[in-house]
C-alpha positions as CSV (number, residue, x, y, z in Angstrom):
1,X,127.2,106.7,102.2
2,X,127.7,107.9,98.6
3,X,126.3,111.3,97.3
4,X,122.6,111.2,96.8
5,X,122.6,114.5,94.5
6,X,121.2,113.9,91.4
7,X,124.0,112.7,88.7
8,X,125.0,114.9,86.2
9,X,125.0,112.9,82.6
10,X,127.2,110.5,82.1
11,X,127.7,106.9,82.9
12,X,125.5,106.4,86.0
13,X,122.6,108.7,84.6
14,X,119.4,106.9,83.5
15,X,120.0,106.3,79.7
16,X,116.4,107.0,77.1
17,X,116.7,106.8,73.4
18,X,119.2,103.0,72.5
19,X,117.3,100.4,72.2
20,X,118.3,96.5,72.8
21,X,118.5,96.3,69.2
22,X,121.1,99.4,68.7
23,X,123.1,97.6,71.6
24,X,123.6,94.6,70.0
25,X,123.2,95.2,66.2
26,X,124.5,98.8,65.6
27,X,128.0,97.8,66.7
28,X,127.6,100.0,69.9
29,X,128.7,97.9,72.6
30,X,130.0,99.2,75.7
31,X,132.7,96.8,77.0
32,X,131.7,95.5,80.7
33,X,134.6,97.2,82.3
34,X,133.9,100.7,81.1
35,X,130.3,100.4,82.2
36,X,131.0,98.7,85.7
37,X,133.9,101.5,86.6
38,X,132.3,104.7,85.2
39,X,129.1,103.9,87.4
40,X,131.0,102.0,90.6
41,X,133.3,105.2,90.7
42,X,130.2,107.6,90.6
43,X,128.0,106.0,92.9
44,X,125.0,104.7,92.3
45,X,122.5,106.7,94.6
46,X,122.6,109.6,92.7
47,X,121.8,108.3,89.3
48,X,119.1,106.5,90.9
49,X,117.5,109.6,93.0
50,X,117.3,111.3,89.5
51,X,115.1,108.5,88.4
52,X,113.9,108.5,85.0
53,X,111.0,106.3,84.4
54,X,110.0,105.1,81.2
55,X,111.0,102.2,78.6
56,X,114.6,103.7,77.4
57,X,116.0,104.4,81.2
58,X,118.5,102.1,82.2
59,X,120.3,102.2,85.5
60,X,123.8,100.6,86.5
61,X,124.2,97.6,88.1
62,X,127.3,98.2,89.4
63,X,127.7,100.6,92.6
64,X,128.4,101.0,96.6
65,X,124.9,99.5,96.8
66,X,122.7,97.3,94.8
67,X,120.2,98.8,92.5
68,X,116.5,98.0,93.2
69,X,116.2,99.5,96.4
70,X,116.2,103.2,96.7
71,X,116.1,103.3,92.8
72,X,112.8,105.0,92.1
73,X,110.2,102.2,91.6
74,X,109.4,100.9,88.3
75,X,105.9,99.7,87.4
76,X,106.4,95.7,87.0
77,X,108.1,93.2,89.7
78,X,109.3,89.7,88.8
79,X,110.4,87.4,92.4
80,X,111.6,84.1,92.8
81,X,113.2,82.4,95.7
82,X,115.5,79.7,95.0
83,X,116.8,76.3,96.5
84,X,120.8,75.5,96.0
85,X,120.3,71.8,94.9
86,X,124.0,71.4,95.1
87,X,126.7,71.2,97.9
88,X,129.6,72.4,96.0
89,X,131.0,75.5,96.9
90,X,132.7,76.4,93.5
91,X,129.8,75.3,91.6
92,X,127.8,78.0,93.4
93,X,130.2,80.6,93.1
94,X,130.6,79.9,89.7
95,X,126.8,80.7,89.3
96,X,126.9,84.0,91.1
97,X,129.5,84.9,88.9
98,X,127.4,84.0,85.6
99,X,124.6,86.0,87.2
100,X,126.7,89.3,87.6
101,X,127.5,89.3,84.6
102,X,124.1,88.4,82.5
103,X,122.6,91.3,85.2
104,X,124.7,93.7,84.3
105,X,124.2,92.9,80.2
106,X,120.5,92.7,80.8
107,X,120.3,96.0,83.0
108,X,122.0,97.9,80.3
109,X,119.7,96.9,77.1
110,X,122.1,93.6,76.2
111,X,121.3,89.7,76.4
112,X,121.9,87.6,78.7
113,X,124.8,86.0,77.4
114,X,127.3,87.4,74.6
115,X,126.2,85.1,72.0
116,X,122.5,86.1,72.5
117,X,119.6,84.7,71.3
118,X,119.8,84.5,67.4
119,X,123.9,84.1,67.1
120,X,124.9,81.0,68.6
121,X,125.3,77.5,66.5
122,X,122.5,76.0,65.4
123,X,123.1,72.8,67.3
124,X,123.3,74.3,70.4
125,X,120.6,76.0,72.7
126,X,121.0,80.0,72.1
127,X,122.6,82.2,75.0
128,X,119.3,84.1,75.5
129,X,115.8,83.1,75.3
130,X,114.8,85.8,73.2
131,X,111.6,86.8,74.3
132,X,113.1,90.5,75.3
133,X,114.9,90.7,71.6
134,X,114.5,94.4,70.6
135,X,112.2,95.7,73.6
136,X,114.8,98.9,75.7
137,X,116.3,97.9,79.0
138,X,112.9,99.4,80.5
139,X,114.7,100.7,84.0
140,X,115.5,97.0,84.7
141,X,117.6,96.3,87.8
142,X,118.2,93.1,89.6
143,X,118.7,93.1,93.1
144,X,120.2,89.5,94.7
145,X,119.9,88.5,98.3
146,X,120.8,85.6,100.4
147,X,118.3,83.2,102.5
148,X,118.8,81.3,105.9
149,X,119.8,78.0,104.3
150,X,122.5,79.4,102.6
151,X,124.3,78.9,105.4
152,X,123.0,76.6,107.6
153,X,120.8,74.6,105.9
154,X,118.2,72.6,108.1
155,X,118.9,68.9,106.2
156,X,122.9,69.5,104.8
157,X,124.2,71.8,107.5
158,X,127.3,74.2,106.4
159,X,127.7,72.9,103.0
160,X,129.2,75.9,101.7
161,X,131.6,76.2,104.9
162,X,130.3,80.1,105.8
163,X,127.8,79.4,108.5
164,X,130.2,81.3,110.9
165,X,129.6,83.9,108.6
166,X,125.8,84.2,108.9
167,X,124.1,87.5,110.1
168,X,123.0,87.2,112.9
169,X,119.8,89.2,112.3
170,X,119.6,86.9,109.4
171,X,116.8,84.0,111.2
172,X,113.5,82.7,109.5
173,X,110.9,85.3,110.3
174,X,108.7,83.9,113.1
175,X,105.2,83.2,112.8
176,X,103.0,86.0,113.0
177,X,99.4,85.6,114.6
178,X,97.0,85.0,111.9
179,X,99.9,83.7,109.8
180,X,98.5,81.6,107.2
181,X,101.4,80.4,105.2
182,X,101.9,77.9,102.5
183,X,105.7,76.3,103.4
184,X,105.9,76.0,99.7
185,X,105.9,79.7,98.7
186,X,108.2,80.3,101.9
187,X,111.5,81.2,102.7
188,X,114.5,80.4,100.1
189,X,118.5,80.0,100.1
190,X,118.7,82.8,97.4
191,X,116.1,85.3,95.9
192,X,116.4,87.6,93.0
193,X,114.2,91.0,92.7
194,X,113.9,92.1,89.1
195,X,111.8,95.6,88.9
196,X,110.8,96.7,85.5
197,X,108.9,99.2,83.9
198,X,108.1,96.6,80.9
199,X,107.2,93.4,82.4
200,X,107.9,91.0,79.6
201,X,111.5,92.6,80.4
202,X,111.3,92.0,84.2
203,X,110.2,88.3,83.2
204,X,113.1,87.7,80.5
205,X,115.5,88.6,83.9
206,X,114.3,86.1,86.1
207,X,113.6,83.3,83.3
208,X,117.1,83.6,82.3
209,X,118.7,83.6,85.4
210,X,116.8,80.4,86.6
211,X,117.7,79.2,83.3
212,X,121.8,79.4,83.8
213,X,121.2,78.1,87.4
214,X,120.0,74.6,86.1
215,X,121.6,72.1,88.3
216,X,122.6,74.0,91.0
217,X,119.6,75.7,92.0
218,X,115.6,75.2,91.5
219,X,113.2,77.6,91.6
220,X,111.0,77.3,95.2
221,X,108.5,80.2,94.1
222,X,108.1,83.0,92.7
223,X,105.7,86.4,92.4
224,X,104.1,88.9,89.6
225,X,103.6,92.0,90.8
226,X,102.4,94.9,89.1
227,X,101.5,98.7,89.8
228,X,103.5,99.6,93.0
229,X,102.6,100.4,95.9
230,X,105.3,102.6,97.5
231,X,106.9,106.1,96.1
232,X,111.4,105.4,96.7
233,X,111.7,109.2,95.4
234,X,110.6,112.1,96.2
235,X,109.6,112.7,92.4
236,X,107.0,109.8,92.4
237,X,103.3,110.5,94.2
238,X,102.2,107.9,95.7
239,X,100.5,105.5,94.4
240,X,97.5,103.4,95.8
241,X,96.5,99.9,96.9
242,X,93.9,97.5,95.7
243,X,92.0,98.5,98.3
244,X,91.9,101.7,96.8
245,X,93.6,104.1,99.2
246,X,97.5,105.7,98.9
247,X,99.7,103.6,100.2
248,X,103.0,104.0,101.4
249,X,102.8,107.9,102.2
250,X,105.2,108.3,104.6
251,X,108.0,105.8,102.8
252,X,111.5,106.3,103.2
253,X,113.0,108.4,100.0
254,X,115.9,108.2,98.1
255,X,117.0,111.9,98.7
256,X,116.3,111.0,102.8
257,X,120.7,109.6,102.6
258,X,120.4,110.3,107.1
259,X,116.9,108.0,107.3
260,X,118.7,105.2,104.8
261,X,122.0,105.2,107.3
262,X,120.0,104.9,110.5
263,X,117.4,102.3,108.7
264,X,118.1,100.9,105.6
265,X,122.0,100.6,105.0
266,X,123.7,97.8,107.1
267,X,126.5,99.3,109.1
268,X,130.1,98.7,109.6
269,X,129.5,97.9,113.6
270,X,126.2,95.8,113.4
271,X,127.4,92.1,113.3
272,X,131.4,91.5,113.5
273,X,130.6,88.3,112.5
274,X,129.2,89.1,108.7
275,X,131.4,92.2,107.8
276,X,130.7,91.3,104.5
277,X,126.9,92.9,105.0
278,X,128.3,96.4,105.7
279,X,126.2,99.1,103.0
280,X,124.0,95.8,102.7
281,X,120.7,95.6,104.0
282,X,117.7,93.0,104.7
283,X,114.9,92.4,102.3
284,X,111.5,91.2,104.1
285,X,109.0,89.5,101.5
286,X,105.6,88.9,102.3
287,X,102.7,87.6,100.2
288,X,99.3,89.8,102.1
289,X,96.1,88.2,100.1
290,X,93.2,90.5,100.7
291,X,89.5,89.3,101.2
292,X,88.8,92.3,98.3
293,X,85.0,91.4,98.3
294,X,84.4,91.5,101.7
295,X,86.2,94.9,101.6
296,X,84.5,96.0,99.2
297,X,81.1,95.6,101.2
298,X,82.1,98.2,104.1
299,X,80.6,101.7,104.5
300,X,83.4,104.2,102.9
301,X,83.6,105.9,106.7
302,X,84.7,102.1,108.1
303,X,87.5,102.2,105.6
304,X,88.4,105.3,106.4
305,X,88.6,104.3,110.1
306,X,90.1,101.0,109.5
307,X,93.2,102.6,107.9
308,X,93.4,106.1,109.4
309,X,93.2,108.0,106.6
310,X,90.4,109.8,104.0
311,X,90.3,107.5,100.8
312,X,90.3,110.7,98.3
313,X,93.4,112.5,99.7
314,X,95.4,110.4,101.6
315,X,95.5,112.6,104.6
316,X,95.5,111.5,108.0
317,X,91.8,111.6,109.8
318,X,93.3,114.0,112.0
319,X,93.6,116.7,109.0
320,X,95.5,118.5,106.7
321,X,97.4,116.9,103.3
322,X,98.9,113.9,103.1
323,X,102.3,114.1,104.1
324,X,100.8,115.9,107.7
325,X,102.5,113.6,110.3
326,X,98.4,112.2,112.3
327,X,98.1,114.0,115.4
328,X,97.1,110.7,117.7
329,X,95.6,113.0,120.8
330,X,93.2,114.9,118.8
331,X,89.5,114.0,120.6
332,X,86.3,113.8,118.7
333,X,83.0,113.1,120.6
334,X,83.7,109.5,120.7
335,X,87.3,109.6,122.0
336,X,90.8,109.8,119.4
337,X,90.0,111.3,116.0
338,X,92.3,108.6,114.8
339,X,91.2,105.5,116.2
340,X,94.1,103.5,118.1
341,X,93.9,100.6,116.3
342,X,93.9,102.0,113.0
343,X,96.3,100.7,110.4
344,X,97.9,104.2,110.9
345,X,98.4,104.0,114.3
346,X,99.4,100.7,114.7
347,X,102.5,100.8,112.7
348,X,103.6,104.5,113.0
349,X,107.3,105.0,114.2
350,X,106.6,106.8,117.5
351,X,105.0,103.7,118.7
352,X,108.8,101.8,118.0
353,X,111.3,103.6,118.9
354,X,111.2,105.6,115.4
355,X,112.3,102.7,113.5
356,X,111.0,103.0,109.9
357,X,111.7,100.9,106.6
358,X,111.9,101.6,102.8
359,X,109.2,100.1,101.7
360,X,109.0,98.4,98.0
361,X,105.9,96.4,97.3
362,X,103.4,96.0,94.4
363,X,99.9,95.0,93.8
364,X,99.4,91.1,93.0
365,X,96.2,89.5,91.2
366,X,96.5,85.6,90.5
367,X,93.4,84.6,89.2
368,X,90.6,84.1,91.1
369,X,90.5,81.4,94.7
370,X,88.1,78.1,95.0
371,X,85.9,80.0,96.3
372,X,85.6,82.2,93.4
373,X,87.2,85.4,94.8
374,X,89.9,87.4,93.6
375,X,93.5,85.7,94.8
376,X,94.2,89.2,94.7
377,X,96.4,91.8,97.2
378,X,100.1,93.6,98.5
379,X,103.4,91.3,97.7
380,X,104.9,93.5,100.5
381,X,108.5,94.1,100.4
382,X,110.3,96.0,102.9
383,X,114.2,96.7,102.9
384,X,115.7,97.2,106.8
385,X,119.2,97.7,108.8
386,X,117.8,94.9,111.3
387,X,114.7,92.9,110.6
388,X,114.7,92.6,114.8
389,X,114.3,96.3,115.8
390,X,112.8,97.8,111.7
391,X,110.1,95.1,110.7
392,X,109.2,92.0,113.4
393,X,107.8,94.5,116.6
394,X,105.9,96.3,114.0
395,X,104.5,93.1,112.0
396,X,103.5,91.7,115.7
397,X,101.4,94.8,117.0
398,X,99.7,94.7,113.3
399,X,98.8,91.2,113.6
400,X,97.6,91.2,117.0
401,X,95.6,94.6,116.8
402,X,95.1,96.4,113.4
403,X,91.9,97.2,112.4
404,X,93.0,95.8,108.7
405,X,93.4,92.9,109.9
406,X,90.0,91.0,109.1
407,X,90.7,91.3,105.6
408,X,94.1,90.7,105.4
409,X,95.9,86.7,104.9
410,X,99.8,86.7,105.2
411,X,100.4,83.6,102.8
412,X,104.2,83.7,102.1
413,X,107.3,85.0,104.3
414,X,110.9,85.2,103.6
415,X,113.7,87.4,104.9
416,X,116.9,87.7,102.5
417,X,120.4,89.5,103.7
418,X,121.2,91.7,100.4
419,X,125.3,91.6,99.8
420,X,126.0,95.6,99.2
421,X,127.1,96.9,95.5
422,X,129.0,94.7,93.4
423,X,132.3,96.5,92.8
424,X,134.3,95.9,89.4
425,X,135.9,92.9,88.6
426,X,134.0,91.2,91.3
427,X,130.8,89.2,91.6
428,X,127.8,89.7,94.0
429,X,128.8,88.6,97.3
430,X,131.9,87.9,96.9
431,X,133.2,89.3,99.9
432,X,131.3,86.6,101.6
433,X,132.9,83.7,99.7
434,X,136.3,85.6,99.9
């Protein structure tokens, strides 16, 4: 586990004040190996735990672990989930090595390709598609995982030959009761994350990623998020859901290096089998749609009930601030002060053996249903050591006995294995390929 100090300046530090078009018009360009060793020799973590916020902060891609996960939360979310159209192994390895590098340009202020958007022929599509031309790299970082089907695809089988390769934790989530799911915002053989503070920066990412991928990969879905709904440092407050209370209040932080060993960070003895994992972790997706206008309807004290905490505070109904861990055997007249199946108490860690994950959502509003409601709610995103033990026993005793509940509808479910840092010289997952 690297050093989670804050970094000093210097390479790995969040970077304010070049903009995209100083980077590639004021003859300032830092070559891609000076970049990828000054922040892989640093480590990440610490650059990240110092955060930095804001339009100008840029963050490297290049580390032990990939940025995007305990990197303090931006403000915008672009997701997609791809196919692999192709059975060619070198063709896909190909790609992943195209997308390292137009990552780590586009995390550091730069296009996605060398030639850019305005400096190619003029016969010839441009190497960028220019919509992020002069906007700052806006804390962008672009975080790659790796679905199911990579490696044992239900129709081709091992077309890549690593299906003895594949985590073992790393299984299509089951369905949940109450599950609603379209099949067609599901699941994925790849996924990219890209978290922003600018979104039409966040969007550039993901467009011209899907872009180079043409022919070897399709997009299956994808998600806008905006306004997060999880603090990663402990310099963020926490922010609050569309149902209008905090969420995320007791979310694994940055600084907390113990909590992101024991639950986050895959280790070296988990799976034999995927070695390649180890400092990795496992990215659970889920698309929650809420019923906001029914919510909206219920007395401010059944809210508070239904999720276990005051709406103005965040504290837990048992008392004191927010952060207070609820006290689950304090009585009131009509039995425990915080009701047992409370969203609180439902999912707490004591009831699982401790098990906790960093959580990494945002808030999602798509235009309105058939029915004329808000297609509104949580893109929940959760990063664990071992979906088995940190995320499914915890989903299953919420949707078979939280409160929250009625007005929740999971619509979309994918679990990812995340390849660790990408080191220099080398591509993401490359040790899996090796």
């Amino acid at each position: 586990m690297p050093d989670q100090e804050p970094a000093q300046p210097g390479p790995d530090a969040p970077r304010r004040g070049v903009s995209r078009r100083g980077l590639l018009g004021g003859g300032v360009l830092l070559g891609g190996a000076a970049l990828a060793t000054g922040g892989y020799v640093a480590g990440q973590a610490g650059a990240e735990a110092a955060g930095g916020g804001g339009d100008t902060a840029s963050y490297p891609f290049r580390g032990t672990h990939q940025a995007g996960i305990v990197t303090e939360a931006q403000d915008r979310l672009h997701f997609a989930a791809f196919d692999v159209i192709t059975d060619d192994r070198d063709r896909l390895v190909d790609l992943l090595r195209r997308w390292t590098d137009a990552a780590e340009r586009m995390t550091q202020g730069q296009s996605a390709g060398p030639l850019g958007a305005v400096n190619g022929g003029q016969n010839l599509p441009p190497d960028d598609t220019g919509e992020a031309l002069d906007l700052p790299p806006s804390g962008l970082t672009v975080t790659f995982g790796f679905g199911p089907g990579l490696f044992d695809h239900p129709d081709d089988g091992d077309r890549f030959g690593i299906a003895d390769r594949r985590p073992a934790a790393l299984e299509p989530l089951p369905h949940f009761p109450a599950d609603v799911l379209d099949p067609a915002r599901s699941g994925g053989d790849l996924c990219i994350q890209a978290c922003a503070h600018d979104p039409q920066v966040a969007v550039h990412a993901i467009r011209n990623l899907a872009r180079m991928g043409f022919g070897t990969v399709s997009v299956r879905w994808s998600q806008l998020g905006f306004g997060r709904t999880s603090t990663t440092t402990t310099s963020q407050s926490t922010p609050r859901n569309l149902f209008g209370f905090k969420d995320g209040t007791m979310n694994i932080r940055a600084e907390e290096t113990q909590a992101l060993d024991d639950h986050v960070w895959v280790g070296a003895d988990d799976d034999p089998a995927a070695a390649w994992l180890t400092g990795g972790s496992y990215l659970v997706a889920r698309r929650v749609a809420m019923t906001i206008e029914v919510w909206d309807r219920q007395p401010l004290g059944d809210q508070e009930r239904f999720v276990g905490r005051f709406k103005g505070s965040g504290g837990p109904l048992s008392g004191g601030a927010e952060d207070v861990d609820p006290d689950f055997e304090m009585q009131g007249s009509d039995g425990p002060i915080m009701p047992v199946d409370a969203h609180v108490s439902m999912v707490h860690p004591s009831r699982f053996e401790g098990a906790r994950m960093l959580r990494r959502g945002y808030n999602f509003v798509d235009g309105t249903t058939e029915l004329g409601g808000l297609d509104a709610g949580l893109f929940f995103i959760a990063f664990v050591r071992d979906p088995r033990t940190g995320f499914i026993p915890v989903q299953t005793a919420m949707a078979r006995s939280d409160l929250l509940m009625e007005y929740l509808r999971f619509t979309s479910s994918a679990l990812f294995a995340v390849p660790p840092g990408v080191a220099p010289g080398e591509h993401v997952g490359q040790a899996l390929f090796a």
